[in-house]
N, C-alpha and C positions, 0 to 999 in steps of 0.2 A: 584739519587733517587728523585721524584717526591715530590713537598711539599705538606703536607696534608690538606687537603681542612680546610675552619673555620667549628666547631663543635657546632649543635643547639640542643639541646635536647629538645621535643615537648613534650605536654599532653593537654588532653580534657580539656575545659572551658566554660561550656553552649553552647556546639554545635560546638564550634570552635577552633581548633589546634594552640595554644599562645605556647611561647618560657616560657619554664619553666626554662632552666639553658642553658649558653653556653661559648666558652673555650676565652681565651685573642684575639684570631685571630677576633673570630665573634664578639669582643667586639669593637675590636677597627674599624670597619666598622658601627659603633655606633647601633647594634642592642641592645634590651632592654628584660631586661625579661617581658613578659605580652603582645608583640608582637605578633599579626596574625603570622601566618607561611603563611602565601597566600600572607603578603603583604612582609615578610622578604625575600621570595624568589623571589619576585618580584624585589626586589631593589638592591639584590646579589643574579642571579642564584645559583651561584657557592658553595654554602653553604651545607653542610652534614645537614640530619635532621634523628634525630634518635629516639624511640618513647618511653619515661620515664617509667621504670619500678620498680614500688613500691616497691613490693615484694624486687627485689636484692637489690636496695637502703636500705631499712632497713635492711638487713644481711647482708650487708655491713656495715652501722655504728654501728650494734651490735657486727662485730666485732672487730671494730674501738674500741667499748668501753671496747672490753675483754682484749685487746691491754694496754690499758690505766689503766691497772689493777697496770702494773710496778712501775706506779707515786703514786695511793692511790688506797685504795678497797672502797673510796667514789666517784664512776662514775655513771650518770646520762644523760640518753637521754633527751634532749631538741628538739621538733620537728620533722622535717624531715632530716636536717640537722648539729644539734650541740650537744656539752656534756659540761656539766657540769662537774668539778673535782672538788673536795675539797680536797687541798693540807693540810689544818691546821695540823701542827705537823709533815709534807712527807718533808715540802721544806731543810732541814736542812739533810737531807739524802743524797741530790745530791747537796750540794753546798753554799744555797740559791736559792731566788725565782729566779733572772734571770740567773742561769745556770740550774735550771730545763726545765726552759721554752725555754734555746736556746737546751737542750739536746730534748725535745720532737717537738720541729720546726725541728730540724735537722733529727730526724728517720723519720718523716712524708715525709720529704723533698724526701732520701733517698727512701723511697717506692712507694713512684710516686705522692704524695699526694699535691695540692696548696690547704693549710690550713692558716687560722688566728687567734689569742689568745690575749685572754685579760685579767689580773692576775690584782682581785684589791679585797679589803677587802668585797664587797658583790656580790653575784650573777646577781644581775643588773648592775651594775656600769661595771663587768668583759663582760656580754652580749655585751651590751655597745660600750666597748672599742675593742671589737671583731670585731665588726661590722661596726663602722664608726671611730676609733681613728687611727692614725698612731702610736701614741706611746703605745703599749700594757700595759705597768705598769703603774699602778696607785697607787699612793702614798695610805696611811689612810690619811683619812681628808680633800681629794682634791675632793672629790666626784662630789659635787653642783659646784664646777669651772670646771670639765671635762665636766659634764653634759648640763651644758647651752648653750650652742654652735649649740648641737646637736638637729637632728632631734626629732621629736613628735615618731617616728619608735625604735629609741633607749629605749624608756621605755618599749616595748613590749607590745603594743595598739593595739587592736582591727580595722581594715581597717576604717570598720563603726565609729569608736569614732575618729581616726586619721581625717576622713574627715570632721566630726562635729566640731573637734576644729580651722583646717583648717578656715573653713568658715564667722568662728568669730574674722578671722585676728589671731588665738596664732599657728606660725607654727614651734616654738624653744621648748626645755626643758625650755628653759631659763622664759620664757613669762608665763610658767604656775607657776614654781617659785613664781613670781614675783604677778600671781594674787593671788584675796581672795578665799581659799580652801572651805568654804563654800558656793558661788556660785556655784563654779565649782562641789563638790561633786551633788547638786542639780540637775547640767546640763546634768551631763555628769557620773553620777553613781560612787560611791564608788572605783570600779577598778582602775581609771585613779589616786588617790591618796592613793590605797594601793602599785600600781607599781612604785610610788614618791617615798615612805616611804622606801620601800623594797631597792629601786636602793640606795636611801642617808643611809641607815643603822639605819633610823628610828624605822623600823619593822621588824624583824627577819625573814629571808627565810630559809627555810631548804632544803638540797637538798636530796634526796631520791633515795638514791640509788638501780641499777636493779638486784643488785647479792645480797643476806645476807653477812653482816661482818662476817669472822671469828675470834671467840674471841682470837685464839693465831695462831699466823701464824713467820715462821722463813725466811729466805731466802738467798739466795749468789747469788751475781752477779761476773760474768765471764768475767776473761780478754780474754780470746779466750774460743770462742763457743766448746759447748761439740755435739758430735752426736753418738756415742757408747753405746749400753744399759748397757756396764758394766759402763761405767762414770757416766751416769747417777743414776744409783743404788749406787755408792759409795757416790757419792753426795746426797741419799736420806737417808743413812746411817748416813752421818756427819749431816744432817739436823736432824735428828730425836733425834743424841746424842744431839745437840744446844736446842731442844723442852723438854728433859727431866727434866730438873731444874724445866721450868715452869710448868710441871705437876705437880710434886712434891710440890711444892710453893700450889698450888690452892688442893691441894690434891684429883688429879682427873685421870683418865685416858680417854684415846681417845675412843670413839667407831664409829669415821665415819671422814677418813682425804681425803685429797686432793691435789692431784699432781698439779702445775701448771708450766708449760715448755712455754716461752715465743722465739721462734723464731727468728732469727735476720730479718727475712722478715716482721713482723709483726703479723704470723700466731700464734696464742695459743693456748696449749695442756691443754685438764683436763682431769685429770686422778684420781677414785677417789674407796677409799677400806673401807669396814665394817666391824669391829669388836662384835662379838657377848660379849666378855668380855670387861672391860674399858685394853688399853692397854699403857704403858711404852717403854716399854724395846726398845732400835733401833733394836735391831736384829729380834724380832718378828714383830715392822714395816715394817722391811727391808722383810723378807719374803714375806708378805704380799703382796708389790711393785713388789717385784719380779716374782709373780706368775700373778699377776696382767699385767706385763712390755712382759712378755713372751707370754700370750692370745692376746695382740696387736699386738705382733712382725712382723707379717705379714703387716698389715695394719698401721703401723707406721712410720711417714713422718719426719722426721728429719733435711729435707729440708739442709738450710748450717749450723745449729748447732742453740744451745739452747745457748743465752747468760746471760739468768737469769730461777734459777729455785727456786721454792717457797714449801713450804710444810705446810698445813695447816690444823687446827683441827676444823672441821665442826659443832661434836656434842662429847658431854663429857660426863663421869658420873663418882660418888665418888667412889674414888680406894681406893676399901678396901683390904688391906695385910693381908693372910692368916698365923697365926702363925705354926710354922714348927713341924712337930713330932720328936720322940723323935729319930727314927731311921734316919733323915738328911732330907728325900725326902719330899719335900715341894713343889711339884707339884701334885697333884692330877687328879684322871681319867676326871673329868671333865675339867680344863684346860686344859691336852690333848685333851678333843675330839673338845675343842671347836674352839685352836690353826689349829688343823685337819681343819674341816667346813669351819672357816676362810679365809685357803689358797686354799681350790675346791672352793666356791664361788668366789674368787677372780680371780682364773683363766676361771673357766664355767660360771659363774653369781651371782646374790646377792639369787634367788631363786631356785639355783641348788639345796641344801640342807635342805628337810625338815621337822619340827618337829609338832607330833600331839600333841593336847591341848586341855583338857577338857571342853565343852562348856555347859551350863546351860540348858539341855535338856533332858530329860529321855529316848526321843525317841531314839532308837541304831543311825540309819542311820546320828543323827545330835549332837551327843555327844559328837563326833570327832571331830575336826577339823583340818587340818594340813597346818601351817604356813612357811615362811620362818625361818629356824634356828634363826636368829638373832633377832626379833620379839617375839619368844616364851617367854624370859622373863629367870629368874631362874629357875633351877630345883626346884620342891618340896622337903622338908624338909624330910626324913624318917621319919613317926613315931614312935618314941621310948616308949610312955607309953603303960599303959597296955590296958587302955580303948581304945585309939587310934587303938590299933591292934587288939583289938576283932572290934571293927566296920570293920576293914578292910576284916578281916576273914569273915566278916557274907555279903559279895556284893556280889550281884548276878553270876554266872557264864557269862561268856562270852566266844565265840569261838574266837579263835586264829586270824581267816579270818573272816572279817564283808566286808559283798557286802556295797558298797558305795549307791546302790540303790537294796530293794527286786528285786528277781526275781520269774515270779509267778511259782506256782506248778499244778499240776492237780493230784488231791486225788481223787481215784478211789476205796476206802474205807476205811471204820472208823466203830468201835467197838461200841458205842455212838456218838450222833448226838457234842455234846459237851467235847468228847473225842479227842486223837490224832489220825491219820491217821495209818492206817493198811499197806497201800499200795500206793505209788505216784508217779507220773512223772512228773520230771525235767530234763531238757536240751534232748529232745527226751529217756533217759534211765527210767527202770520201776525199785523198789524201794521195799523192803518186809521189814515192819519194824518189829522186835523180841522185842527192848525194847523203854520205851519212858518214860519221866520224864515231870511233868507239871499238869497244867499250870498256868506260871505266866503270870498276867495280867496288862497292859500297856493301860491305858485312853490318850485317845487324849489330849492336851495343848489349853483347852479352851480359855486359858488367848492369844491365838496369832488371826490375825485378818484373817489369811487365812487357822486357822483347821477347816477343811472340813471330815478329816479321820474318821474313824470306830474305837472303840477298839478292840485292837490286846489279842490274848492269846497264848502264846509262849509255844513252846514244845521241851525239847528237843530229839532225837530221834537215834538210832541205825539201825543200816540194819546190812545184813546176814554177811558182812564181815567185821563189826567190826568198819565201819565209823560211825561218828554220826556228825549230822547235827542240824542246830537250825535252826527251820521254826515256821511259826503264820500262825493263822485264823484272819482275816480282818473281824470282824463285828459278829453279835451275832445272832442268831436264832430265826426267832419271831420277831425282833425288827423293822425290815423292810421287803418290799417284795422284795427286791433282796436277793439273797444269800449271805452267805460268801465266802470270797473266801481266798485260800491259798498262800505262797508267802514263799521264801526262803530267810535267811537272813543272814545268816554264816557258818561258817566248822571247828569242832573242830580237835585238831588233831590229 
């Protein structure tokens, strides 16, 4: 087999094709990143050049960093390049710090990756150590001894201010150390001594992580990899028994969790289901998964198996326990339908199921509204007094079918000008009305910035065989010179 030629990876630089990245072969023919490509392949033909693409580089360290979720859910893209982990309170799960660090060199190793790591009490010091130390740990309190040695590039300096300082002879950490900070803040801007502070643990850096924490999250790691949907499912079963305590404790239940299946290649699963209720119980998680695991099945890569899987609760709300009746059954219709919705949504979508909701509007067409199930909120309360159910009794009628938009009519007569229609067509058919009730009258919503509308006066109306229908007049007689005109709005039944 042929040995593979050294590997350049190129991109634009003010008109000209420089070495952006390239592999140990092209290195040790001493090419440089920041290199023409005109003059690198002058000096080695022989050299691969291949043309840097942004886009996959970044979906590739994102999902480097979804990868990295195993060690902490504090992971942090730095550039183009690097991540950020914040291990505080993770390293003692795997060992300590340097069996974490030789377990995550080792998988990187393993998937094709030449990575380098730097594990020290602050985010600069760890940069750092990443980038120019041989020894990756660094003690607490070794900071300013690791640091002086090294490059002005180690503090994460601006090109422009590296070459400024450059210039005036300071080309160590060490040298700025060593001058007066008030000078230097003058010369060279604030930056260069909050990135001081920051590397020696002067000033506090936080790292900012690109996924939200989830506030309770469970997990098991796998001595051999799992790839069967029923393994899985059993495992999401014992995961959800392990989460139950903690609901209980914070006296809440889940209404939004999240699968997470880690690969042994590196690849990572999210998998993630909504609860219209707050939920407990494993069995109705495990549903849920289930219906959810089954909608994937097609499309689910299991690769050579899941060595760690995760189960985590997104979003919560207070779980209130319904007290039991007297006859035992302490489920009611509404848990049923919502247990229902829960597991079609999970298998067809989060908006497959949905429920209409009162919206603050008199108009018909916009009083409606219809949401995702799980969105709509509680049912309303019954009204049980008495006042309560005479207001209720006295609301206008409404048809059973409300068009989402009128449809117009053409009224071909009418009894009075301000009366209802005698006779109409809708959807090409002709129309003989016998009875007709009306009209109620409906003003436009002045208070909105685009009513433009007419007032409506609603009628409702019968024909010869017994249908009746709710249609309006659009606009009033007299009041303008266009006509009114008629329009069809529902069907009772």
């Amino acid at each position: 087999m042929a040995a593979r030629p050294p590997l350049v990876i190129s991109h634009r630089e003010n008109n000209t094709q420089r070495i952006a990245a390239l592999d140990e072969q092209a290195e040790a023919l001493r090419l440089k990143p920041g290199m023409g490509i005109a003059d690198a392949r002058a000096m080695h033909p022989c050299i691969e050049v291949i043309e840097m693409d942004p886009v996959a580089d970044r979906r590739l360290l994102e999902s480097l960093a979804d990868w990295c979720d195993r060690y902490t859910p504090l992971v942090a893209i730095d550039g183009e390049d690097s991540l950020f982990l914040d291990i505080t309170g993770c390293a003692h799960l795997f060992g300590g710090e340097k069996p974490l660090l030789d377990d995550l060199m080792a998988r990187f190793f393993h998937q094709g990756f030449d990575v380098r790591a730097g594990l020290a009490s602050t985010p600069g010091t760890a940069w750092a150590a990443a980038h120019f130390c041989a020894e990756p740990i660094i003690a607490p309190g070794t900071e300013e001894k690791t640091l002086a040695p090294l490059p002005l590039a180690a503090l994460r300096l601006a090109p422009a201010t590296i070459a400024s300082l450059e210039s005036v002879g300071l080309r160590t950490t060490g040298g700025i150390l060593q001058a007066p900070r008030a000078p230097l803040a003058r010369r060279f801007g604030k930056m260069l001594l909050t990135r001081l502070d920051q590397a020696l643990g002067h000033l506090e850096e936080a790292i900012s992580p690109r996924l939200p924490v989830a506030p309770l999250s469970v997990e098991r790691h796998l001595m051999e990899p799992v790839c069967l949907m029923e393994e899985i499912e059993r495992l999401v079963f014992q995961l959800a028994l392990s989460l139950k305590p903690d609901l209980e404790r914070r006296e809440e239940g889940a209404r939004a969790l999240q699968l997470m299946l880690f690969r042994v290649d590196g690849a990572v699963s999210r998998i993630g289901v909504g609860a219209s209720r707050p939920l407990r119980e494993p069995f109705l998680i495990g549903k849920l998964f289930h219906e959810r695991l089954k909608a994937l099945e097609g499309a689910f890569d299991a690769g050579y198996g899941f060595d760690l899987v995760r189960l985590s609760v997104l979003a919560s709300a207070p779980f209130e326990a319904d007290q039991a009746d007297f006859v035992g059954d302490d489920r009611g219709d509404d848990e049923d339908l919502a247990l229902f919705v829960d597991r079609v949504c999970a298998r067809l979508g989060s908006g497959t199921v949905r429920k209409s909701v009162d919206v603050e509007s008199h108009i018909p067409e916009r009083a409606v509204s219809c949401v995702p199930f799980g969105e709509a909120g509680k049912r309303p309360v019954r009204a049980k007094s008495v006042k309560a159910e005479a207001v209720r009794n006295f609301r206008p009628m409404r048809p059973i079918r409300l068009f989402s938009r009128p449809e117009p009519l053409e009224v071909t007569a009418a009894e009075i000008p301000e009366g209802p229609p005698l006779r109409f067509r809708w959807r090409r058919a002709l129309y003989d009305v016998v009875r007709a009730e009306g009209p109620e009258r409906i003003a436009p919503e002045w208070w909105r910035d685009d009513a433009q509308e007419a007032t409506r006066d609603y009628f409702r109306v019968e024909d010869r065989n017994g249908r009746r229908y709710w249609l309006f007049r659009q606009g009033l007689y007299g009041a303008t010179e266009a006509s009114p005109r008629w329009f069809m709005q529902g069907l009772f039944a």
